[in-house]
C-alpha positions as CSV (number, residue, x, y, z in Angstrom):
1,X,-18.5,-11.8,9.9
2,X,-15.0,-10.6,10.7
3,X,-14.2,-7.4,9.8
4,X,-10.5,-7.0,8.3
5,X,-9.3,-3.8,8.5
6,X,-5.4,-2.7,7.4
7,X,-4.1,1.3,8.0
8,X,-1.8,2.3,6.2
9,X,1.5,4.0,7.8
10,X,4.5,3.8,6.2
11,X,6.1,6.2,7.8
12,X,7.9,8.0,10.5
13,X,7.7,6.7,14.2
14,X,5.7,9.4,15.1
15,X,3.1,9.1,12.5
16,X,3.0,5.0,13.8
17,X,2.3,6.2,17.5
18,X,0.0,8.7,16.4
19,X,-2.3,6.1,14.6
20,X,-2.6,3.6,17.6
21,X,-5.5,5.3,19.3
22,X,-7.4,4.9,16.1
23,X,-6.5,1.1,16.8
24,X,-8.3,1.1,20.4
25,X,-11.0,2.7,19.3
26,X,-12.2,0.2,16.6
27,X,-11.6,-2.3,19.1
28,X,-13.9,-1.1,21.4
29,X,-16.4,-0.4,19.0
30,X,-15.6,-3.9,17.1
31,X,-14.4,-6.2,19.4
32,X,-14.0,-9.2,16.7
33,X,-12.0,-6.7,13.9
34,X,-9.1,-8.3,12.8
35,X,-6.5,-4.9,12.5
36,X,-3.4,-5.0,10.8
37,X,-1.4,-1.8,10.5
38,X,1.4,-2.0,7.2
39,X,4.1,-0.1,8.4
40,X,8.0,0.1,6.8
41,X,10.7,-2.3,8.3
42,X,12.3,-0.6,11.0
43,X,9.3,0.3,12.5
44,X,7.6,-2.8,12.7
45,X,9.3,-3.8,16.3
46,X,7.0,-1.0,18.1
47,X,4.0,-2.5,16.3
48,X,4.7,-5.4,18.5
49,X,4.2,-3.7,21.5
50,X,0.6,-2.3,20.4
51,X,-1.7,-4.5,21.7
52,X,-5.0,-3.3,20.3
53,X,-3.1,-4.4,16.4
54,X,-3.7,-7.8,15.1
55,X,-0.8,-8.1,12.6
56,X,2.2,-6.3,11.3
57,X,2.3,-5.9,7.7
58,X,5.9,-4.9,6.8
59,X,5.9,-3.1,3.6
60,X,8.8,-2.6,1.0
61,X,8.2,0.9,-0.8
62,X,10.7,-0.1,-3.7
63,X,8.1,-2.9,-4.8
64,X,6.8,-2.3,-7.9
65,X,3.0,-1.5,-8.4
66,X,1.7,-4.8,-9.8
67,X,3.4,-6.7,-6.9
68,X,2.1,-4.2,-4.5
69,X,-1.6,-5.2,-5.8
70,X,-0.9,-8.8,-5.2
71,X,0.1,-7.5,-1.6
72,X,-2.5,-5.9,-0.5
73,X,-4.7,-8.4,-1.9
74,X,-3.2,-11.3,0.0
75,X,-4.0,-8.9,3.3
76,X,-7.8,-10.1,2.5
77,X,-8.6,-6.8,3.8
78,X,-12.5,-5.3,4.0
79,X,-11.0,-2.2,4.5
80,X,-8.3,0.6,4.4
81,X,-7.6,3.7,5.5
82,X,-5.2,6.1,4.4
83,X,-3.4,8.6,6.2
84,X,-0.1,10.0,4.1
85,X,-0.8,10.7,0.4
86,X,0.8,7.2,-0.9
87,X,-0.4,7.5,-4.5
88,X,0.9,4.1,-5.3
89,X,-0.6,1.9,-2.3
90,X,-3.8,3.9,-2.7
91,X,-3.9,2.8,-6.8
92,X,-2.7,-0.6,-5.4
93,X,-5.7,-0.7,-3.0
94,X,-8.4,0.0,-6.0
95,X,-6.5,-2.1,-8.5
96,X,-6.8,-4.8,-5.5
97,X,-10.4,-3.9,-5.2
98,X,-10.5,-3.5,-1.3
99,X,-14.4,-2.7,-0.6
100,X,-13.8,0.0,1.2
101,X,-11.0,2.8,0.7
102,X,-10.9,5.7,3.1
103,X,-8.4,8.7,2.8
104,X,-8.9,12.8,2.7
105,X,-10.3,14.1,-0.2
106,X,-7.7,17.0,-0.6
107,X,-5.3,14.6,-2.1
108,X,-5.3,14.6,-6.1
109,X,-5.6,10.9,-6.1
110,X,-8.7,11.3,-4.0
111,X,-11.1,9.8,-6.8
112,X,-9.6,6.1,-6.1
113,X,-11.4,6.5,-2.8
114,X,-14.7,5.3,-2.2
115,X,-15.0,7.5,1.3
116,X,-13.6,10.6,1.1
117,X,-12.6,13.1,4.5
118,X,-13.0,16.3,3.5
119,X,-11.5,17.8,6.3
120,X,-8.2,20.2,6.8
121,X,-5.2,19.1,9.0
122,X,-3.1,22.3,8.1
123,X,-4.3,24.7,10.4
124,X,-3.7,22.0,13.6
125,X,-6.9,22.3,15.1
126,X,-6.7,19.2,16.4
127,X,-3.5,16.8,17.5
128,X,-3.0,13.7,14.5
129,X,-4.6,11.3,16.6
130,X,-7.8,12.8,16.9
131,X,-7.7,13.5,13.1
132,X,-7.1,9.8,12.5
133,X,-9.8,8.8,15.1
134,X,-12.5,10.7,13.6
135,X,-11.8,8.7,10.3
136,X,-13.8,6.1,12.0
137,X,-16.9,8.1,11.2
138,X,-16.7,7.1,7.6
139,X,-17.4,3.3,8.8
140,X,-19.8,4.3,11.3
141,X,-17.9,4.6,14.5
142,X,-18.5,8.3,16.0
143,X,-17.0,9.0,19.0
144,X,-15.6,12.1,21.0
145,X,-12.6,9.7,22.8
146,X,-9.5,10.1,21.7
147,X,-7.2,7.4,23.9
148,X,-4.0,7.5,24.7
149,X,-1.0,5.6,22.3
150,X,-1.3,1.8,23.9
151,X,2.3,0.1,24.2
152,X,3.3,-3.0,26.4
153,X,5.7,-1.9,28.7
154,X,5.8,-5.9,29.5
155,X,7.3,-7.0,26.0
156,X,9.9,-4.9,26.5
157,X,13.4,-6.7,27.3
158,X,15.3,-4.6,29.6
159,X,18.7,-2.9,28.9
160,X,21.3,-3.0,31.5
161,X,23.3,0.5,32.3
162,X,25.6,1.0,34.8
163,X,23.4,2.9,36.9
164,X,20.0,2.3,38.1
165,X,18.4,6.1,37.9
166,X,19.0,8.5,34.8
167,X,17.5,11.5,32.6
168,X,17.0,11.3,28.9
169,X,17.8,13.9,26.4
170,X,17.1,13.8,23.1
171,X,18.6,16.3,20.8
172,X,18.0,15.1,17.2
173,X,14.8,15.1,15.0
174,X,15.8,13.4,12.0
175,X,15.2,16.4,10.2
176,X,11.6,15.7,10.5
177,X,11.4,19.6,12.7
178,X,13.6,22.2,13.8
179,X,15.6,21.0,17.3
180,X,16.1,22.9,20.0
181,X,19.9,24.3,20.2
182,X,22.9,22.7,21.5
183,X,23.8,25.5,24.0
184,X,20.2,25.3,25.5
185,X,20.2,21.4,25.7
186,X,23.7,22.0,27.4
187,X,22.5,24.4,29.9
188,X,19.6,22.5,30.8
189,X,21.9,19.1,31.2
190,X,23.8,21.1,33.7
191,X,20.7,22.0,35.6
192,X,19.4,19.2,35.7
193,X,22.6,17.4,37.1
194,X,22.9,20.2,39.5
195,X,18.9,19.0,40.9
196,X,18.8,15.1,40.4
197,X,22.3,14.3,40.6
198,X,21.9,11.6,38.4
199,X,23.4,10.4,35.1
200,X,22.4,12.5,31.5
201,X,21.6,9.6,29.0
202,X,22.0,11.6,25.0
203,X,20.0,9.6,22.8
204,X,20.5,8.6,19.1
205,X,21.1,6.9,16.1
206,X,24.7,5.6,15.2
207,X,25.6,8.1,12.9
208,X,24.9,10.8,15.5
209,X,27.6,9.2,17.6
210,X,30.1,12.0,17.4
211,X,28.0,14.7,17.3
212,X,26.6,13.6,20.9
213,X,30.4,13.1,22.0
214,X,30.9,16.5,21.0
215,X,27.9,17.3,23.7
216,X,28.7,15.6,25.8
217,X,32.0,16.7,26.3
218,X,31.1,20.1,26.9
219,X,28.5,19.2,29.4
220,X,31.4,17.4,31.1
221,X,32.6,20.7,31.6
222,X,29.8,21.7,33.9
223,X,30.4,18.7,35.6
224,X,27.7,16.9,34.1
225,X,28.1,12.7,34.3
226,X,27.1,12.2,31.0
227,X,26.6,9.0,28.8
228,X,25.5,8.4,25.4
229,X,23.6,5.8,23.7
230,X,23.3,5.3,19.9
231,X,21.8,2.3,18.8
232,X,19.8,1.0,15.9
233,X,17.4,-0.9,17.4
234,X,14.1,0.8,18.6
235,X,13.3,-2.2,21.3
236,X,16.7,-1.0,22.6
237,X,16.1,2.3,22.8
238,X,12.7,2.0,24.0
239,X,14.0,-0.2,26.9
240,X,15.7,2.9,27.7
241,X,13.4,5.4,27.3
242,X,10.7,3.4,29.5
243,X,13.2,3.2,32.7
244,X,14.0,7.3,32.3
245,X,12.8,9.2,35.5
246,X,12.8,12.1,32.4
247,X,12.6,12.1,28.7
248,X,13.4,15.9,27.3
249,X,12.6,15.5,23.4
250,X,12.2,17.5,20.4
251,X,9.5,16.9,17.8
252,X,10.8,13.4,16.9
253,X,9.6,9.4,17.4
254,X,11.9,9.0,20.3
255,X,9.8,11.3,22.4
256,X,6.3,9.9,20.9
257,X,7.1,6.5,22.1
258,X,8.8,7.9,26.0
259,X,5.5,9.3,26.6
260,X,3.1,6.6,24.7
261,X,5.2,4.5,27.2
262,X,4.0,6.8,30.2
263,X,7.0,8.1,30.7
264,X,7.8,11.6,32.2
265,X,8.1,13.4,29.0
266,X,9.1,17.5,27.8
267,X,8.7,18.2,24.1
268,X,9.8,20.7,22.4
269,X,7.9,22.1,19.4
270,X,8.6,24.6,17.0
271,X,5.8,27.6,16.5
272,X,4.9,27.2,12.4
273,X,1.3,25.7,12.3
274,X,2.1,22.2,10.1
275,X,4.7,21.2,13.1
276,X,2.8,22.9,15.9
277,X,2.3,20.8,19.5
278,X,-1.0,21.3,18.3
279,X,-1.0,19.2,15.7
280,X,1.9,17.0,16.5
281,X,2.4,17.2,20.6
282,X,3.0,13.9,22.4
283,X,0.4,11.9,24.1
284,X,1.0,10.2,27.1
285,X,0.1,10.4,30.7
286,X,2.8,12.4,32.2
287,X,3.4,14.8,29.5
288,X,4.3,18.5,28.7
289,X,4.4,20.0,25.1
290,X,6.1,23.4,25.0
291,X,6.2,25.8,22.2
292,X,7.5,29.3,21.5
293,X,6.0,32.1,23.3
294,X,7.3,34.7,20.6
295,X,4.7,34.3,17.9
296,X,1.0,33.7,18.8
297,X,-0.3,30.6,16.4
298,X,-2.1,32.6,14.5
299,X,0.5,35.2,13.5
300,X,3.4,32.5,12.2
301,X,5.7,34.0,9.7
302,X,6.6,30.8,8.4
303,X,10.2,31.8,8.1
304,X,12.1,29.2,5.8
305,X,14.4,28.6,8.3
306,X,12.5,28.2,11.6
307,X,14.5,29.0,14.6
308,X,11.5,30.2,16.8
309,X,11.9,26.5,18.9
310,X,15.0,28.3,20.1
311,X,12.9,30.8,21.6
312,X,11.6,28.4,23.7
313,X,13.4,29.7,27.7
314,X,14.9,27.7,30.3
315,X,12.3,29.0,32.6
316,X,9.8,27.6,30.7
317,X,11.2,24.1,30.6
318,X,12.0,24.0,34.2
319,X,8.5,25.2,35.1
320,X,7.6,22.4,32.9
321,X,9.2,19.9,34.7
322,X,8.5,21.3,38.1
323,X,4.4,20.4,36.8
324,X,5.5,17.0,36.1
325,X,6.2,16.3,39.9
326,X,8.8,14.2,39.4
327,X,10.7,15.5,42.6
C-alpha cells in the first residue's frame, strides 16, 4: 500500500529548503511514498523544482478551521509531520483524523499528536535539516544521512541580463535576522569589482527598490558597475541566482536556494544561538557559512538588538571566498 505522506511548511523560504532533505530521505527509504509538502502561495514555485516531492499543497492561512479539516482531509494523507508550531493545522489534522501526526512535544498543543519529538532545537546542535530528518525515526526510518536541498536547475527558465558573467549580493533578510551593514556590503562590492571585474547584481524584492539604488549608487562611486534586480517572482530570481559565479547572502531564502542550487555561496550569520549557522547555515555544495568571531557560541549575550553579524571582518569574507576556488 501507498504511503501518503504531507509536511507541513507554511513558511519562510528557508524553512521550505530546509525540509527537502527530509523529502529524499523517505524516498530512498520508501520508494513508492506519495509526498506532498503544503506550503503558502508564494512559495509554492520552488516546490516545483524539488524533485523528490509529489505534490504541492498550497495553503491559505486565513481559512477558517472547519474548512481547513475538510482540507487536509481531501489530502487523503496517512501521515503528517509538523515542523512550526501551527496550532490550527495541527487541530485540523486530528479533527481530520490523519493516522499518524508527528510534531515536537515542547509545543503546548503537543497532546493532538500521536508521535511526539522530544528533542531541543534551541541550543543549534544540529543544522534544521538534520532536525527535520531525524523526524523520520518516529515512522521507522533511522538514518545518520542528511542530503543536500535537491532543486532542478533544468526547470528553471533562464533570465536574460546584459552580461553573461556577474556576482550576487544580497543585503536584505526580510527581517527574518540581523543583516550585515551597508558600509561592509559596500566595501566588499568594491573588492570584489576590483578582482573579477565583473558586474555586482543587488538582489531584492520590489519594495527594496530604492533602498538598493541608494547602494548602489555609492558603490558607483568606487567604480563599481553595479545593477539591481527586484522582482517578485522567485523562478525569476532563482534563474538569477543559479547563473551567479558568487552569491554573498545574509541569513535569508535567497541565499538557501543559491546554494541548494549549487551555487558558489557566502552566508552571513549572526552569533545568538536561535539564528546561529549552526542551526540555520546554508546547505549546498560550494558553500561557506560565516559567523562572528567576537562571542564564542556559548557565551551569547543575546543582546536585543543583535549587531554582532557586523563583527563579521572583510578578511574573513575574502578568505571565505578565496576557499571557494572560484578564481
Amino acid at each position: 500500500m501507498t504511503k501518503r505522506i504531507l509536511l507541513i511548511r507554511p513558511d519562510k523560504i528557508g524553512d521550505l529548503i530546509l525540509t527537502l532533505p527530509m523529502a529524499t530521505v523517505i524516498k530512498q527509504s520508501l520508494p513508492n511514498a506519495h509526498i506532498s509538502l503544503l506550503v503558502r502561495e508564494y512559495t509554492a514555485p520552488l516546490v516545483g523544482l524539488a524533485p523528490d516531492v509529489d505534490e504541492t499543497v498550497i495553503y491559505d492561512t486565513d481559512l477558517p478551521l472547519f474548512d481547513t479539516v475538510s482540507f487536509l482531509r481531501a489530502t487523503n494523507s496517512d501521515i503528517v509531520f509538523f515542523f512550526g508550531s501551527k496550532f490550527k493545522l495541527t487541530l485540523a489534522a486530528f479533527l481530520a483524523q490523519i493516522p499518524i501526526r508527528v510534531g515536537r512535544a515542547a509545543w503546548l498543543h503537543s497532546f493532538l499528536f500521536n508521535r511526539r519529538i522530544y528533542e531541543h532545537r534551541k541550543t543549534a546542535e544540529s543544522n534544521e535539516a538534520e532536525y527535520n530528518v531525524r523526524m523520520l525515526n518516529e515512522i521507522g526510518i533511522a538514518t545518520n544521512w542528511t542530503p543536500l536541498p535537491n532543486l532542478d536547475q533544468t526547470l528553471i527558465s533562464k533570465v536574460t541580463l546584459p552580461f553573461s558573467e556577474y556576482i550576487v549580493l544580497h543585503l536584505t533578510t526580510g527581517g527574518s535576522a540581523p543583516h550585515w551593514n551597508d558600509k561592509n556590503f559596500i566595501e566588499l562590492g568594491s573588492w570584489l569589482n576590483r578582482i573579477f571585474k565583473i558586474p555586482i547584481v543587488l538582489t531584492g524584492l520590489p519594495q527594496d527598490h530604492e533602498y538598493l539604488f541608494s547602494i548602489g549608487a555609492r558603490m558607483k562611486h568606487s567604480n563599481c558597475n553595479v545593477h539591481i534586480h527586484t522582482k517578485s517572482s522567485l523562478l525569476e530570481l532563482a534563474s538569477v541566482l543559479k547563473d551567479a559565479k558568487l552569491v554573498v547572502s545574509g541569513s535569508t531564502g535567497p541565499g538557501h536556494i543559491a546554494a541548494a542550487l549549487g551555487v558558489p555561496t557566502i552566508g552571513l550569520f549572526p552569533g545568538v544561538v536561535p539564528l546561529s549557522k549552526e542551526r540555520w547555515g546554508f546547505r549546498g555544495k560550494q558553500t561557506m557559512n560565516l559567523s562572528t568571531l567576537t562571542w564564542p557560541k556559548a557565551a551569547c549575550p543575546h543582546c536585543k538588538d543583535c549587531i554582532c553579524i557586523n563583527e563579521i571582518s572583510m578578511a574573513q569574507v575574502i578568505k571565505g571566498i578565496k576557499d571557494l576556488n572560484i578564481y
